[in-house]
KETORRO-962922 format. One line per 5 residues: their letters; for each residue x, y, z of C-alpha. Coordinates in nm, 2 decimals. Layout:
N
a) X:Y:Z ~ ...
***
This chain:
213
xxxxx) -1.07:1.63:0.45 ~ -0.87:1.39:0.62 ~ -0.63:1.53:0.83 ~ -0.25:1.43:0.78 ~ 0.06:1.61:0.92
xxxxx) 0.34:1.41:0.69 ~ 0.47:1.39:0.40 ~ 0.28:1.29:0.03 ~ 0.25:1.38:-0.32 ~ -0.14:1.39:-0.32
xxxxx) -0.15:1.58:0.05 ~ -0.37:1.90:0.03 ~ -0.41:2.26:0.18 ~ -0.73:2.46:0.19 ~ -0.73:2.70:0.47
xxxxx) -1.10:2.78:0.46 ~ -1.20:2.41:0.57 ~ -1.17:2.29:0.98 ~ -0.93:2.00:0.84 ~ -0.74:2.28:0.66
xxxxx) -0.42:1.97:0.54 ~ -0.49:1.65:0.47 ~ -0.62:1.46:0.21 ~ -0.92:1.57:0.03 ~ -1.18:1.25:-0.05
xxxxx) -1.48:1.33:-0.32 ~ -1.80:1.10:-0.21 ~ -2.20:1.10:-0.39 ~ -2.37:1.05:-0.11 ~ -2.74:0.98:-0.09
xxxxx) -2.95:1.28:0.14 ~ -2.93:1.03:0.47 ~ -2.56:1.05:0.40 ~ -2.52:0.65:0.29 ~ -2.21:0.67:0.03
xxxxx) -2.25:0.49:-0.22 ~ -1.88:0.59:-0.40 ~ -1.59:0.81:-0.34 ~ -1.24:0.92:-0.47 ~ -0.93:1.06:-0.33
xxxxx) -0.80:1.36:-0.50 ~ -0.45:1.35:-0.63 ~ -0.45:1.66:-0.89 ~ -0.60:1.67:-1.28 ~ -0.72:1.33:-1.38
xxxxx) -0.83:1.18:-1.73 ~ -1.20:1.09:-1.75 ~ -1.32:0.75:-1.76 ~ -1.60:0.83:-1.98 ~ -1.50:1.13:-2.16
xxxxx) -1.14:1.34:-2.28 ~ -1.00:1.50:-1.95 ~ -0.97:1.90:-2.00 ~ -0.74:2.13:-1.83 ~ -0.92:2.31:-1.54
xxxxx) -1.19:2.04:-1.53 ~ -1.09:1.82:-1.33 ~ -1.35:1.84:-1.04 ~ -1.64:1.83:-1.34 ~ -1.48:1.54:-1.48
xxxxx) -1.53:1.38:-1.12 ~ -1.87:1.44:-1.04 ~ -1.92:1.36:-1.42 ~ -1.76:1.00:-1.35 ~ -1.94:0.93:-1.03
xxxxx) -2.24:1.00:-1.16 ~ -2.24:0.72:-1.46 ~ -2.35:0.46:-1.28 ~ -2.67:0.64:-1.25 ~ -2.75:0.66:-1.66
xxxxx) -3.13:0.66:-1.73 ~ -3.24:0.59:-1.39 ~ -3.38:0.92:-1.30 ~ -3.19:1.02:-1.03 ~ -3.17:1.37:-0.92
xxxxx) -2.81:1.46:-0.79 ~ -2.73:1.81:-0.61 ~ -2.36:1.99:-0.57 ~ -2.25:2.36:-0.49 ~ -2.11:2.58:-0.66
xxxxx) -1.73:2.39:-0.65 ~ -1.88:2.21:-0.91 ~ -2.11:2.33:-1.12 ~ -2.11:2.47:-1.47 ~ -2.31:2.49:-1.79
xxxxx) -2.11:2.18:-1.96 ~ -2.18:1.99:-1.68 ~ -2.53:2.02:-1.63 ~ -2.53:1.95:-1.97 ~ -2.35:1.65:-2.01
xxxxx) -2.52:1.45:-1.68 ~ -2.90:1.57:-1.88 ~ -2.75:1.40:-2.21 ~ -2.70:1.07:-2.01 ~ -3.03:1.11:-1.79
xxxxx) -2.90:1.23:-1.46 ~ -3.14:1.52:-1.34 ~ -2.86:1.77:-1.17 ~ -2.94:2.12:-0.97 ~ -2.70:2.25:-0.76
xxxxx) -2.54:2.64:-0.70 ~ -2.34:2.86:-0.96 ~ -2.10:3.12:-0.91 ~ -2.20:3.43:-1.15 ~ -1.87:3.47:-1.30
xxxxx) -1.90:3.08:-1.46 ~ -1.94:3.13:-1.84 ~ -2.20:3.11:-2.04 ~ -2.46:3.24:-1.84 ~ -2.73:3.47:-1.88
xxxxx) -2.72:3.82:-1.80 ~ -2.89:3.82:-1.44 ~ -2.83:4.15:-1.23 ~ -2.83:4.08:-0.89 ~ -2.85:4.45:-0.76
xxxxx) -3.21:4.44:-0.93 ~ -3.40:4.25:-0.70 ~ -3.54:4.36:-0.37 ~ -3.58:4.10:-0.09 ~ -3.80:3.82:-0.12
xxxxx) -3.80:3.86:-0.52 ~ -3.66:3.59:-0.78 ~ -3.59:3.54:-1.13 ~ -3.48:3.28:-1.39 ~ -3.35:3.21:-1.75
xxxxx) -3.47:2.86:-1.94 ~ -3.39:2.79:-2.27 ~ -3.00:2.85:-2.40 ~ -2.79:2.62:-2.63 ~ -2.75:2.26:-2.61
xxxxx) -2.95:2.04:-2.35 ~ -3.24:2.28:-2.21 ~ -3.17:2.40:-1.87 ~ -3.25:2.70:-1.64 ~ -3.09:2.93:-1.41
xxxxx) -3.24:3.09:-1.15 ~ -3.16:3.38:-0.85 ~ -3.33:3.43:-0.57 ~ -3.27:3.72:-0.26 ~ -3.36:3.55:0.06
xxxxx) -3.11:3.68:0.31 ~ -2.89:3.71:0.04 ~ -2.88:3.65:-0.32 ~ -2.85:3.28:-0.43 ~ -2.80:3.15:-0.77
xxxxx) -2.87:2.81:-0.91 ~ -2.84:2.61:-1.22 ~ -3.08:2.29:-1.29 ~ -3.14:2.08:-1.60 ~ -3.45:1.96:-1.54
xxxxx) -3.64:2.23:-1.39 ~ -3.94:2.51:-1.55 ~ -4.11:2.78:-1.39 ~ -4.26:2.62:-1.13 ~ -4.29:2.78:-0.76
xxxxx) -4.35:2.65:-0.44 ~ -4.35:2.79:-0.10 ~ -4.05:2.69:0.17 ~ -3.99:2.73:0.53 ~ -3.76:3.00:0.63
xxxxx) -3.63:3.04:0.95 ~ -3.64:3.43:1.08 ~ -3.41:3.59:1.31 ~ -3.64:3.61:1.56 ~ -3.64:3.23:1.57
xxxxx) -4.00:3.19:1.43 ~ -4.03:3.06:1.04 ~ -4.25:3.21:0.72 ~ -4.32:3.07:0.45 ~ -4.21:3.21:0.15
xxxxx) -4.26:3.15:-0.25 ~ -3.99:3.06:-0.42 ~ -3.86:2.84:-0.74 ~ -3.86:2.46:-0.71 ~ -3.55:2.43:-0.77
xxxxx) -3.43:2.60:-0.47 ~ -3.69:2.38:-0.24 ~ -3.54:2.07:-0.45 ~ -3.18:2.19:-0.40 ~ -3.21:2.24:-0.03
xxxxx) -3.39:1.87:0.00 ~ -3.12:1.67:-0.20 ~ -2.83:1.85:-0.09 ~ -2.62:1.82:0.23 ~ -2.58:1.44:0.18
xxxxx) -2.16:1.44:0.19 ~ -2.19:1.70:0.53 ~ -2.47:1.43:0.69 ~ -2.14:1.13:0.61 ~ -1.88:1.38:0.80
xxxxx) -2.14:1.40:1.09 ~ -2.18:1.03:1.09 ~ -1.80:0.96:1.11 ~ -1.75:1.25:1.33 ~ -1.93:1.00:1.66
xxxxx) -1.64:0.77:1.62 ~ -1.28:0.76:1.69 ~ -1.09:0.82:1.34 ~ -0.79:1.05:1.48 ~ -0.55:0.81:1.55
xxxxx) -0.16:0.89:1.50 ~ 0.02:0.75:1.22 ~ 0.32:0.77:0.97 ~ 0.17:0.62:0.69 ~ -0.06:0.78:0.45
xxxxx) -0.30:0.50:0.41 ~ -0.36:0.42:0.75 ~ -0.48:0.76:0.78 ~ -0.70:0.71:0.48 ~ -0.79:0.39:0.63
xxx) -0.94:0.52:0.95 ~ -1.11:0.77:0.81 ~ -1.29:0.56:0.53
***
């Protein structure tokens, strides 16, 4: 978020963010936080590479950003903002390997019953129609839920750190260890920016941009 106090068609409000009005900037960021492209958000938008549909509008962006990565193997990770079932679905038909959170009431899913596993404990779905793809859930200090369309039933083990300070290693899917890798990229940018003066006063909308970018 960048933050502006004026006046502008495309100025946004989400009161759960430190910025909470401003203008809200969509960026694919590598996991050093280099970005590589970003977008300013001014409402629904038509796809460049496919139909726009109503209520899609932040899958069609992550959909467009991601093009330039067709057949080249790259792995990309978002939360749960983002993800659904089409849109793991449409980055695996043009060879973008994608893993990232779920909310539970996204369509389409599998029946997964969170209230059935005990701490420590996991479980996953692979298979479904279309592009093959897997969801998994996992109850570490609380239940987590991802989507990935590249990933099978492989487990690793991860450092987790306890509330006593100290860290155990626990077993888990690899798309959780892969998730917590690759993710965090955008949040390492804000960091970045956040050591230098961007906060400077101005009427103008695009100076504000400007600064921040």
């Amino acid at each position: 978020m960048v933050k502006f106090k004026g006046r502008s068609s495309i100025k946004q409000r989400m009161p759960d963010k430190p910025v909470k009005s401003g203008f809200k900037i969509f960026s694919r960021c590598d996991s050093e936080g280099y970005t590589y492209t970003f977008e300013i958000y001014q409402g629904l938008r038509e796809s460049e590479n496919h139909a726009a549909q109503a209520g899609r509008s932040a899958e069609e962006t992550v959909f467009d950003m991601c093009f330039p990565l067709k057949g080249k193997g790259h792995i990309v990770a978002f939360d749960r903002f983002f993800s659904s079932i089409p849109l793991v679905d449409r980055l695996y038909d043009i060879g973008v390997n994608a893993v990232g959170t779920i909310k539970k009431s996204k369509a389409d899913q599998p029946i997964l019953f969170e209230s059935d596993l005990r701490k420590d404990q996991f479980v996953g779905r692979i298979g479904g129609k279309g592009p093959r793809k897997a969801i998994f859930m996992w109850h570490d200090t609380k239940t987590f839920r991802v989507i990935s369309n590249y990933h099978g039933s492989d487990l690793v083990e991860v450092k987790r750190k306890q509330k006593n300070g100290r860290y155990k290693m626990k077993t888990c899917p690899k798309a959780f260890a892969d998730y917590g890798k690759y993710m965090g990229g955008v949040d390492t940018a804000n960091q970045l920016r956040s050591y230098y003066e961007r906060d400077r006063r101005s009427k103008t909308w695009g100076k504000k941009v400007f600064y921040s970018l």
